[in-house]
Backbone as CSV, one residue per row, in Angstrom:
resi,resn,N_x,N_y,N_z,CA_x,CA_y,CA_z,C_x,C_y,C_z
1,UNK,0.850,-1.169,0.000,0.000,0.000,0.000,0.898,1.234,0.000
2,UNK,0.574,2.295,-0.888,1.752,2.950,-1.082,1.327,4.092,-0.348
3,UNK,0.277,5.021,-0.978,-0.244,6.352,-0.641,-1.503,6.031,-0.085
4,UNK,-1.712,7.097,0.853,-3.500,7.354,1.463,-4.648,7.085,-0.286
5,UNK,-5.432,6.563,-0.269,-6.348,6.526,-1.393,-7.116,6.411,-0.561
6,UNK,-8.679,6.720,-1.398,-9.924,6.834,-0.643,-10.470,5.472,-1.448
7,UNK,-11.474,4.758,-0.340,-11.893,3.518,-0.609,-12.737,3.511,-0.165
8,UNK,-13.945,3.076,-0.965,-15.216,3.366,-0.818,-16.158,1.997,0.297
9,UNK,-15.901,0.800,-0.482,-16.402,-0.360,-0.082,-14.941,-1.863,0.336
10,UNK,-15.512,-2.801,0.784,-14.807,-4.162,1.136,-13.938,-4.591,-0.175
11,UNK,-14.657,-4.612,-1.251,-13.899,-5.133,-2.455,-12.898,-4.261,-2.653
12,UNK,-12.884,-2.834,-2.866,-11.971,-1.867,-3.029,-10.725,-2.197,-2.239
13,UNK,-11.222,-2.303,-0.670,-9.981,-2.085,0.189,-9.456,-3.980,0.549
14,UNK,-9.954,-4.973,-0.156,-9.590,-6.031,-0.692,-8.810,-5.683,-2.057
15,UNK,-9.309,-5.262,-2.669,-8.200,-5.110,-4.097,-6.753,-4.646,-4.043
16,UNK,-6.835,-3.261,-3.054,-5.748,-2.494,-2.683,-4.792,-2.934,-1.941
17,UNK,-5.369,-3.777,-0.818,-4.223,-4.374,0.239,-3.603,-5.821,-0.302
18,UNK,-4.167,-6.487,-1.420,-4.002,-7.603,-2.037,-2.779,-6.779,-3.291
19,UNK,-2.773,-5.638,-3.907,-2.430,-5.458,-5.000,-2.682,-5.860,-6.305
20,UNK,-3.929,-5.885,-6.761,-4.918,-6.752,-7.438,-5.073,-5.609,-8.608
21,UNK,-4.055,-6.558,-9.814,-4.758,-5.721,-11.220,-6.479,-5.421,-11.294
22,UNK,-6.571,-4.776,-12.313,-7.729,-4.753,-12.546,-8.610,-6.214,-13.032
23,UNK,-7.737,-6.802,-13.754,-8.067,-8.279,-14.463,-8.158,-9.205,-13.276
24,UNK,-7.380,-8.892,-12.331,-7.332,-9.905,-10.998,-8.562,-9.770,-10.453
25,UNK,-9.062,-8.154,-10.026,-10.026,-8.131,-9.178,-11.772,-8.616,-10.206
26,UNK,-11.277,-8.233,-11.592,-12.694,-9.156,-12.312,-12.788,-10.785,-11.824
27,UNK,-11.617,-11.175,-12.057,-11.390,-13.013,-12.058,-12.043,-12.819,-10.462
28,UNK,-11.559,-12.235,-9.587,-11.605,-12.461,-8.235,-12.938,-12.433,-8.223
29,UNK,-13.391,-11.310,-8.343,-14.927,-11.206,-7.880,-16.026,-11.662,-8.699
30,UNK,-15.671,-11.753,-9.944,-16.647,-12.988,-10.807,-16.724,-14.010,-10.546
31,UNK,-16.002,-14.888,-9.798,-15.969,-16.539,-9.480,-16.999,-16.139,-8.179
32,UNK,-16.625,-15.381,-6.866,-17.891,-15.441,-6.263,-17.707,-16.979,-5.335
33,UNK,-18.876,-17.124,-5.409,-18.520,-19.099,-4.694,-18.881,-20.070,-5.523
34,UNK,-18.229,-19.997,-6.758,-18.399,-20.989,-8.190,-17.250,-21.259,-8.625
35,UNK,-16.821,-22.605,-9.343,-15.465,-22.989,-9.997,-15.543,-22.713,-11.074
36,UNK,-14.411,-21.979,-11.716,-15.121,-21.495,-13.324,-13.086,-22.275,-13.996
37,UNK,-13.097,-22.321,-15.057,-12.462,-22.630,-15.906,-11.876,-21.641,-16.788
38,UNK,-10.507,-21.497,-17.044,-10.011,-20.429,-17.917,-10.994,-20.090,-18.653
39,UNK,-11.506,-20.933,-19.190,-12.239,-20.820,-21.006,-13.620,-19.807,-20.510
40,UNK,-14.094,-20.558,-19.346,-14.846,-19.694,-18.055,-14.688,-18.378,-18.073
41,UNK,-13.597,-18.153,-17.355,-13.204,-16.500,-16.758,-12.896,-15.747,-17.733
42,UNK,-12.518,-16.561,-19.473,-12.153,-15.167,-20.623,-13.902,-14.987,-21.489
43,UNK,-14.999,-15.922,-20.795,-15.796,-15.138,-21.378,-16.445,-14.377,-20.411
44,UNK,-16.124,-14.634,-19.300,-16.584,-13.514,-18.566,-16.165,-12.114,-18.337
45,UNK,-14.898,-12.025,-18.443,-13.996,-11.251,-18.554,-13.796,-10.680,-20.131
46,UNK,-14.034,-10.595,-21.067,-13.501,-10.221,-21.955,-11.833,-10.529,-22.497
47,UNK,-11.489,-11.226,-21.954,-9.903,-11.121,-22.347,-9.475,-12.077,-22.472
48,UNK,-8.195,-11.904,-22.890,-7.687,-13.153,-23.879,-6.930,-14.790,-22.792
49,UNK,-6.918,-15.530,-23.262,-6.485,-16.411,-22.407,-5.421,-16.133,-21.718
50,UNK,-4.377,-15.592,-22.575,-3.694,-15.587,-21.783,-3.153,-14.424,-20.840
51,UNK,-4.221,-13.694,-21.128,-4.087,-12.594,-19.558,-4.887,-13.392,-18.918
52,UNK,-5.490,-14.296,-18.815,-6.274,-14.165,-17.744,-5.796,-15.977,-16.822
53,UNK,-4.961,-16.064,-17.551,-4.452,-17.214,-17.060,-3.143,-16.632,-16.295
54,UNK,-2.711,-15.452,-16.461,-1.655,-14.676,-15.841,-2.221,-14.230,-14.432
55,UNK,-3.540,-13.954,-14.764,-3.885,-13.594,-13.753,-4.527,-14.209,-12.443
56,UNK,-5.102,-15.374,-12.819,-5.622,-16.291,-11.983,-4.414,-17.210,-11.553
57,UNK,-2.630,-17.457,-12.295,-1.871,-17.747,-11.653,-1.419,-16.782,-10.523
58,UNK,-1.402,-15.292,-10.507,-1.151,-14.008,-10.015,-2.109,-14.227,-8.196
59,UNK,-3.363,-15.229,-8.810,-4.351,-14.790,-7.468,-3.812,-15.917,-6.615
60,UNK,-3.477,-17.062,-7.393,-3.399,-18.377,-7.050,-2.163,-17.890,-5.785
61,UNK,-0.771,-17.662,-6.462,0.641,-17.065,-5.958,-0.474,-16.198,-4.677
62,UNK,-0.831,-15.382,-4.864,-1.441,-14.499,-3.429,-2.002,-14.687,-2.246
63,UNK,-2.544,-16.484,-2.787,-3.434,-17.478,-1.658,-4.840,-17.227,-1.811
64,UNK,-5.421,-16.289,-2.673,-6.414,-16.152,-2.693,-7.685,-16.954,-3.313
65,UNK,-6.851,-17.626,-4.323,-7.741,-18.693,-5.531,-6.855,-19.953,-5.212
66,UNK,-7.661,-21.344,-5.594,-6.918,-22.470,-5.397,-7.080,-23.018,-6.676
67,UNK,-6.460,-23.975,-7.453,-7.077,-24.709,-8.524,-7.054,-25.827,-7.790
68,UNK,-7.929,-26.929,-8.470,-8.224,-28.082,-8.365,-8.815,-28.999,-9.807
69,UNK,-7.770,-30.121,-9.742,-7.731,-30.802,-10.591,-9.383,-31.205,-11.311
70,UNK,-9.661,-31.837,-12.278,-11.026,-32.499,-12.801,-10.893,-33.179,-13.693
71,UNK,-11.507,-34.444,-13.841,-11.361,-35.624,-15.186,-12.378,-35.774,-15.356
72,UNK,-12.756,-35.212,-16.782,-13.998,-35.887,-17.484,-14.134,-36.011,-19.015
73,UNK,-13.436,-37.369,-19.326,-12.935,-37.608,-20.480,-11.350,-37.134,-20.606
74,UNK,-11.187,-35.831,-20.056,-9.879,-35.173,-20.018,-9.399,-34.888,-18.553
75,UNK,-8.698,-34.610,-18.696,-8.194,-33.491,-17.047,-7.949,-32.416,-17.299
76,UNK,-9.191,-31.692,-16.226,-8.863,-29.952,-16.889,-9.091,-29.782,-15.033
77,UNK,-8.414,-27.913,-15.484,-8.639,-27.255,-13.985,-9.570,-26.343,-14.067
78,UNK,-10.260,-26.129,-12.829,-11.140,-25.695,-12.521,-10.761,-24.403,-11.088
79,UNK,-11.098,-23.285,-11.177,-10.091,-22.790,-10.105,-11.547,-21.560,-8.841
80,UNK,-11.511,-21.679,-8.149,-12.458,-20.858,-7.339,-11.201,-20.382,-5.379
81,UNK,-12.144,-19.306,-5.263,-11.879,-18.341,-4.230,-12.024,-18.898,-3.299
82,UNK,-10.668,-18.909,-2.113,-10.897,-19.384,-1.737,-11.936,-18.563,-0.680
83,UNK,-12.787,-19.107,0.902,-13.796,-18.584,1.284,-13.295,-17.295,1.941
84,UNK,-14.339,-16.364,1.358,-14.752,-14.928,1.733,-13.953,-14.472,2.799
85,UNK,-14.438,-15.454,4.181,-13.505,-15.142,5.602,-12.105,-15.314,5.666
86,UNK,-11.671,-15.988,4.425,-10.272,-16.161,4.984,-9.053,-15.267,4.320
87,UNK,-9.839,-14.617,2.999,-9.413,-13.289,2.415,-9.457,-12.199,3.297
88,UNK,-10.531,-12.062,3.839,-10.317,-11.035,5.099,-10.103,-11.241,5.969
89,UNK,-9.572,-11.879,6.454,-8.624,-12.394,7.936,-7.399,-12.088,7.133
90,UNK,-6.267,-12.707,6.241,-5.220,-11.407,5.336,-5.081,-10.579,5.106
91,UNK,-6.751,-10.042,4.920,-6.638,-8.291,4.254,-6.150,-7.910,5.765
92,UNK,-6.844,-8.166,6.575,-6.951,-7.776,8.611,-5.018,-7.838,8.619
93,UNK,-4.880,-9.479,8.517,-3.144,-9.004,8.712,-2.413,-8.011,8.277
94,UNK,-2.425,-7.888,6.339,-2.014,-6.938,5.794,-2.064,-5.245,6.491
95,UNK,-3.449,-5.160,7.043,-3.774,-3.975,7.056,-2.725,-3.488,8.609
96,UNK,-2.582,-4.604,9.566,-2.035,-4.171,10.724,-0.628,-3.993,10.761
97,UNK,-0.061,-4.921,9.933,1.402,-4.936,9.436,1.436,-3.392,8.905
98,UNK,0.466,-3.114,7.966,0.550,-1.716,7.422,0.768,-0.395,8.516
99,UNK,-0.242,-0.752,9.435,-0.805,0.189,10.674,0.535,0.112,11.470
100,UNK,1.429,-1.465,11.800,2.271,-1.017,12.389,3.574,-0.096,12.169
101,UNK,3.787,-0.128,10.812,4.943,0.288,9.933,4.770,1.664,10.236
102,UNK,3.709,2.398,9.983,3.277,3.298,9.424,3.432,4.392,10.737
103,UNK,3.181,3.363,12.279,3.163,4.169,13.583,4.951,4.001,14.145
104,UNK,5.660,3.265,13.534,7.037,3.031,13.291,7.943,4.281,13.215
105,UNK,7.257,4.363,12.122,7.710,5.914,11.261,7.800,7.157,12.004
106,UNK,6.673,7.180,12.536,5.945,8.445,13.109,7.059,8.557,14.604
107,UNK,7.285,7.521,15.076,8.100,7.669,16.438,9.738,7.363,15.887
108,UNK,9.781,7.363,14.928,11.149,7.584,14.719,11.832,9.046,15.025
């Protein structure tokens, strides 16, 4: 978190403390509590596979999304969020780590 920004709602100040492209926070908040599939998230998203496979590796790396394997006929992945509470129990860490740094400073 770099500078003071104004943040309106939960998703916002989830996006910000996560560092969440714009493409991240679509993938993020379009899955919701559903498993969607690359082929999934670029028609929901508008974009091309392979941003958006950049990006759902991007959420994966953050802890936020998990994939999980699937065989049917083939083996494909399927990737969903992980639950609601446990993104914000991180954002909560992030934010105090932030809070402590920040009161660090000030008594220097």
């Amino acid at each position: 978190m770099g500078s003071f920004i104004e943040i309106e709602d939960a998703e916002e100040l989830i996006a910000q403390a996560l560092d969440m492209s714009e493409l991240e926070q679509d993938a993020f908040f379009t899955m919701g509590e559903n498993e969607y599939t690359i082929k999934e998230l670029v028609e929901e998203t508008g974009r091309s596979r392979s941003m958006v496979q950049r990006a759902v590796k991007e959420l994966t790396d953050k802890g936020v999304v998990v994939r999980e394997g699937r065989t049917d006929k083939t083996v494909y992945y399927v990737y969903k969020r992980v639950p609601l509470d446990n993104v914000q129990q991180k954002v909560k860490v992030i934010l105090e780590e932030w809070n402590t740094e920040m009161r660090g400073l000030l008594n220097n």
